[in-house]
Structure formats: structure tokens, C-alpha cells
C-alpha angles and dihedrals in degrees: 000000000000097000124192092291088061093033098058095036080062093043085054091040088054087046091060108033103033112033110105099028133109129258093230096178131325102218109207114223090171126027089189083069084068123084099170123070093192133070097034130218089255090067084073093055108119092359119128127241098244095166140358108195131151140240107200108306085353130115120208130206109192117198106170100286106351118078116203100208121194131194106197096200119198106313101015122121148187110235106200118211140189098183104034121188111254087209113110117241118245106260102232100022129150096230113105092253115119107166145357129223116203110197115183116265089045094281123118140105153260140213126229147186137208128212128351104298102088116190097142103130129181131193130205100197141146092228124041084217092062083083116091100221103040077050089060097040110130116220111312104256090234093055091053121107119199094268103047085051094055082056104043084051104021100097090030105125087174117105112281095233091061087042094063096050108042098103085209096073091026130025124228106003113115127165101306112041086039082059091051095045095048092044089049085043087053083220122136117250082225091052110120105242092217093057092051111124121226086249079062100045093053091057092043090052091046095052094047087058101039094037091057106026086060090051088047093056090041094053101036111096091016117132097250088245082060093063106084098048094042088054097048087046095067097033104113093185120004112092089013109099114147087028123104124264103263083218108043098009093237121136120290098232125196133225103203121205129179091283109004151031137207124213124216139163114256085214106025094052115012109032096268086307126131117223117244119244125284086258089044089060088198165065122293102237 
């Protein structure tokens, strides 16, 4: 899933390559992908890109008064071209294109989506904050300051892992970049947030901006086909599981859920200790 590093790499991408030019025509592949009914896409039509921007993991079109926002999902992506086909996509059809972008001078986009989950979403809106769930966005993680961080967690008695990634409490972490910041912080993703000690808290505040702000540098100014890999490249636990610690050379270990794992070191980040199974809920002792 494309979290606030990517997110914000394709908001820049879009701010150079697609500001000042003219929305020609959006072709819709997939009607599901819309979640407005007005305005409509049309709207767009002839008006020019006079921003891209992002509110947590969304990405944001600006066109005068109107916002394109685009939630990405788990396996959506932007497709960036400089040469786009003029030919209009088959509304209904089973390829991973969802919609088209036309942009004037033959450039423009399209978004995609992988496998047979769909949860890419997009919103054609006046206000950002007319969709639900920018509306319910807690604060963006590279906005925090330490203090604001120990009050947004410090009465959370859910796991720390689930903290970090609720987009309600923090914008913009999602699995992978949770499993990177924890693993840097040297802190458990079972750790209670509310029984965290300053000393804890310090760690967990410098990793979130390191952790991010290196994935930030490493993204911006990336093609967007770039992203993934880039992404992948920097990445020291997550996805790695089998591989060596890249800090203390133990065994990268998994947690699986129904639809997704996370990835931590035993040394680096529980006292040696695996964690149990998702349907354990604890600590092997």
C-alpha cells in the first residue's frame, strides 16, 4: 500500500509534470472507483492543474475549485505517461485500469489496480474535508512534535503497532513503514502505548521522523514507476522475513493476520522473544 513517503513522491511528480496544464478529457474504466456523484468528472474537463498536494495516504489534484482526491488502497497505483493513448479505455473491462487522466500536450495518467480486492476510491469534491475519511484524519505524522505525539498515544491501551497505523489517531503510516519505525525505535508492536516511558517515547518520535523523512528524500523526485522498488530498496524489516537483521543479524520473524503480516526483529525489538501467534495475542513465554 503506497503510505505518506509514496504519496507524497507522486503529489510532487504531479507538481512538476502536471501543473499548468489542461484537464482535455478523464475517461472512466471503472465507475465502482467513484464515490461522488457531483460534481461529475466532466466538470474537469478544460480546466487547468493548478496544485497536487496529500492528506494523510491521499492524494490530492487541485484544479481551481475543484480537488481530485485519490485513495490508492492497497494495490492502486498512479501511472505516469508522457505519450498517453488517446484511445479511450472500455468502460467495464477486466484489465487493472480504473480511470484515465488527459492532461493537454498528450501527457497525463492513469490509475490502476492490481488483483481482485478493489478499494481504490476517488472523489471529485470542492473541499478535501467533504471526504469522510480526510475529514476524520488525525494529525499528519510529519506535522507532530514530541509532545503532540505523547497526547495523541498516551492513553492508547491498544497495541502500538495498531496505534501507529489508524489514520484516525496518525495520519499517513500504514504496515510497512509502522514495521520500520518500531524496528529503528527498538520498541515491540505489541508494546502498550500508555505504558510507554519518556525514554520510549523519545525513541518512538525520532524514528517516525527519521524513518519517514529518509523515505521522503528517497521518493521525491523518483518516476512514479520508480516508487515501488525504491520503496522496497530502503525498507531493513518489513518484507524480510527469513532474512537477517540488517542491526544485530537475527532472524527477521512474521506475525500473519487474515489479510496481512507484519515483520520485527526478536533482539532488536522483544528481548530475544517471538511473538505468539495473532490468535495467541501474546507473548511466547
Amino acid at each position: 500500500m503506497p503510505e505518506l513517503p509514496e504519496v507524497e513522491a507522486l503529489a510532487y511528480h504531479l507538481r512538476e509534470h502536471a501543473v499548468g496544464r489542461t484537464v482535455a478529457r478523464i475517461d472512466v474504466a471503472s465507475l465502482s472507483v467513484l464515490k461522488t456523484v457531483t460534481p461529475q468528472w466532466t466538470e474537469l474537463h478544460g480546466r487547468e492543474v493548478t496544485g497536487a498536494g496529500r492528506h494523510g495516504k491521499h492524494l490530492d489534484l487541485v484544479c481551481g475549485d475543484l480537488h481530485l482526491i485519490v485513495h490508492l488502497a492497497r494495490a492502486g497505483w498512479l501511472r505516469w505517461s508522457d505519450s498517453l493513448s488517446p484511445t479511450p479505455p472500455r468502460p467495464g473491462g477486466k484489465g487493472p485500469l480504473a480511470l484515465r487522466v488527459h492532461l493537454s500536450g498528450g501527457v497525463g495518467f492513469d490509475l490502476t489496480e492490481a488483483g481482485t480486492k478493489k478499494g481504490l476510491a476517488v472523489w471529485i469534491v470542492r473541499d478535501p474535508a467533504d471526504v469522510p475519511s480526510i475529514a476524520a484524519l488525525g494529525p499528519d505524522a510529519l506535522e507532530l512534535d514530541r509532545a503532540g505525539l505523547e497526547e495523541l498515544i498516551g492513553k492508547q491501551t491498544a497495541r502500538l503497532k495498531t496505534v501507529l497505523t489508524d489514520q484516525k489517531i496518525i495520519a499517513g503510516i500504514g504496515n510497512a513503514y509502522s514495521d520500520e519505525i518500531l524496528h529503528t525505535a527498538r520498541l515491540s508492536p505489541y508494546a502498550t502505548p500508555a505504558r510507554l516511558s519518556s525514554e520510549a517515547l523519545d525513541e518512538l518520535f525520532d524514528a517516525m521522523h527519521t524513518v519517514l523523512t529518509g523515505a521522503v528524500e528517497r521518493s521525491v523526485g523518483q518516476d512514479a514507476a520508480r516508487l515501488k522498488g525504491e520503496k522496497r530498496s530502503g525498507l531493513r524489516v518489513h518484507g524480510r522475513t527469513g532474512l537477517p537483521c540488517p542491526v544485530c543479524g537475527d532472524t527477521v520473524r512474521e506475525v500473519s493476520f487474515a489479510d496481512k503480516a507484519f515483520q520485527y526483529c526478536p533482539t532488536c525489538q522483544t528481548g530475544g522473544k517471538p511473538l505468539a501467534d495473532r490468535r495467541l495475542s501474546r507473548l511466547i513465554k
